[in-house]
C-alpha positions in Angstrom: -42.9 18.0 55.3 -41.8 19.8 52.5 -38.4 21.4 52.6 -36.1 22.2 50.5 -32.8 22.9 52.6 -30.3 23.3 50.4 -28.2 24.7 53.1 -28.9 21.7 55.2 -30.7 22.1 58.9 -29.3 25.5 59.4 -27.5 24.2 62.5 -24.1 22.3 63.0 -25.4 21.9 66.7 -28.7 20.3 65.6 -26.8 17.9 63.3 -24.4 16.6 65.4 -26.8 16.1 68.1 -28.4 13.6 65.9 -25.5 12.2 63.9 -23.8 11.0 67.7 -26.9 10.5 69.6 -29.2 8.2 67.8 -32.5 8.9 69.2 -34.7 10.9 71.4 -34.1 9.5 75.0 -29.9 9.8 74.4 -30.9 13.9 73.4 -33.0 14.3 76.4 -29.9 12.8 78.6 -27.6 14.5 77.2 -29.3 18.0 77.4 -30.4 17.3 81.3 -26.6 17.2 81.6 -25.4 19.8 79.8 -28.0 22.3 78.0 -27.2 23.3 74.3 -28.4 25.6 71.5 -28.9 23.4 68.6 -28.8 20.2 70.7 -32.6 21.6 72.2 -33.5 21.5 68.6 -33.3 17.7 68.4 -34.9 17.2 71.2 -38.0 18.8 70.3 -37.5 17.0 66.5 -37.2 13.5 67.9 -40.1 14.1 70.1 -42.3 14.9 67.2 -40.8 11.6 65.6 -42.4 9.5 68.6 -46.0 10.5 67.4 -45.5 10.8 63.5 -43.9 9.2 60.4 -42.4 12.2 59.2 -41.5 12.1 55.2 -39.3 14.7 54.1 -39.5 16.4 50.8 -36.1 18.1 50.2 -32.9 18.3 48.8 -31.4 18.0 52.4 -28.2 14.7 52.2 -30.1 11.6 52.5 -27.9 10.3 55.1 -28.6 13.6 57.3 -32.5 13.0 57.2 -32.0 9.5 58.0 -30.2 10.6 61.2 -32.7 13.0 62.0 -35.4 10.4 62.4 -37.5 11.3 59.4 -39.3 8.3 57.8 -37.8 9.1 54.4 -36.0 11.9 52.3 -38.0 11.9 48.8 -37.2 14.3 45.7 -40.9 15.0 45.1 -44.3 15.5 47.1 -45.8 12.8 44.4 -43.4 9.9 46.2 -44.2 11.1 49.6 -48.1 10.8 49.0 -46.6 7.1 47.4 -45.0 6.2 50.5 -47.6 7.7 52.9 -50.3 5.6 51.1 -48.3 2.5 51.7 -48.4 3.0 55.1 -52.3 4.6 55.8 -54.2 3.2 52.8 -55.8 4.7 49.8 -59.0 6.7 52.4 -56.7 9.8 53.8 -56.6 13.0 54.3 -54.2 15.8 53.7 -53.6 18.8 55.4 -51.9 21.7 53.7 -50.1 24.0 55.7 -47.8 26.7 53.7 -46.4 28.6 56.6 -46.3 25.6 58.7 -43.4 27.1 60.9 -45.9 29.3 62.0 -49.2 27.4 62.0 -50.2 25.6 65.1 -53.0 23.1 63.7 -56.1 22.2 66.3 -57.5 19.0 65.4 -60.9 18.0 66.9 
């Protein structure tokens, strides 16, 4: 995933969920207790984690991605390809999606 997030998430909610949670089922408790904005966020993040290695591309504090369950934080798309060859093999393929906030992909 590429990015940048100089800002960081966009939500104080979001982060916090994940820097005192840990992990997906903790969120899920959590929110079944007591629903809130920012906290739903992380849920639906973490459960993406579950199926994917997510690498990050981005200027986003290491630390913060690292509690948000991505794979790894990387400064350029060239050592995400690195890193997501390490862990596929060299036969891949790629999927480009620029407006990926608003794509919903439909693999056959």
């Amino acid at each position: 995933m590429v990015a940048e997030c100089i800002e960081g998430s966009g939500s104080t909610a979001l982060e916090e969920t994940f820097r005192t949670l840990k992990n997906g089922q903790a969120i899920q408790k959590a929110l079944e207790e007591h629903f809130e904005i920012g906290a739903n966020k992380a849920f639906a993040i973490s459960r993406l984690m579950k199926k994917a290695d997510y690498i990050l591309v981005t200027a986003l504090d290491r630390q913060l991605a690292k509690d948000m369950l991505f794979a790894a934080a990387v400064d350029s798309i060239d050592a995400a390809l690195q890193l997501a060859i390490k862990k596929v093999g060299p036969d891949y393929k790629l999927i480009l999606m620029p407006s990926g906030g608003l794509t919903v992909p439909h693999v056959k």
